[in-house]
N, C-alpha and C positions, 0 to 999 in steps of 0.2 A: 832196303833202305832203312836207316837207322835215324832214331832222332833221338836226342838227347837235349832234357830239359835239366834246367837250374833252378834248384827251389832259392828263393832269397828273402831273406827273414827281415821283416820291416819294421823296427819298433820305433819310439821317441827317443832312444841311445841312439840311431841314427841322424846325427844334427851338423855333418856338415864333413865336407872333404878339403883336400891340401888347400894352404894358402890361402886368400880371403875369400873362396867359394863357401858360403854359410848356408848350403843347403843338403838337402840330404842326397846320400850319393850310393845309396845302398848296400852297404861295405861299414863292417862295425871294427873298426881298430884305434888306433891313435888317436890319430884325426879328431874325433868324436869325443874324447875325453880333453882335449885341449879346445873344443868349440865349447862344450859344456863351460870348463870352468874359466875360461874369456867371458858368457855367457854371465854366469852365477855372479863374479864378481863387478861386472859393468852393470845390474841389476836390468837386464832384459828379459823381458816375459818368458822368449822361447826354454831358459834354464827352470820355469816355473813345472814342473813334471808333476807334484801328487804334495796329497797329504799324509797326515798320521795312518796308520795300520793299513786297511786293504783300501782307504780312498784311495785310487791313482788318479785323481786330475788336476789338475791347477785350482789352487785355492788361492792366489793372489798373494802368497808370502815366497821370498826367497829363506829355506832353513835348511838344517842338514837331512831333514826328508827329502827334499829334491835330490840329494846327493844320494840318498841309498835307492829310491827310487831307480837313479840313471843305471846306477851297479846291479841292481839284479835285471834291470833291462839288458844294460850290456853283457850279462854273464850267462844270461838265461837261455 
């Protein structure tokens, strides 16, 4: 008997699947770059991802560090 497991990689680029499901769905494509920036631009916390250099948390500012923040999570 065989078993075959899935690794599946969970980061904060994970924010959400098709259509207005806004949560995370374990699966980093599209999806997630179109919740992000609905996200960013509606000024909702969940787009709050890091600050400057190696901070990654939420500092309470929406900037374009959130943005490179999501991209090395989505890329990594």
């Amino acid at each position: 008997t065989a078993m075959v497991r899935g690794v599946v990689r969970l980061c904060r680029a994970d924010m959400g699947g098709e259509g207005a499901e806004i949560t995370s769905d374990s699966v980093l494509d599209n999806n997630d770059f179109v919740v992000f920036v609905q996200s960013f631009f509606a000024e909702h916390p969940r787009a709050d991802l890091g600050g400057e250099g190696a901070e990654r948390v939420a500092d309470g500012v929406l900037d374009n560090n959130d943005f490179v923040v999501f991209v090395q999570q989505l890329t990594a």
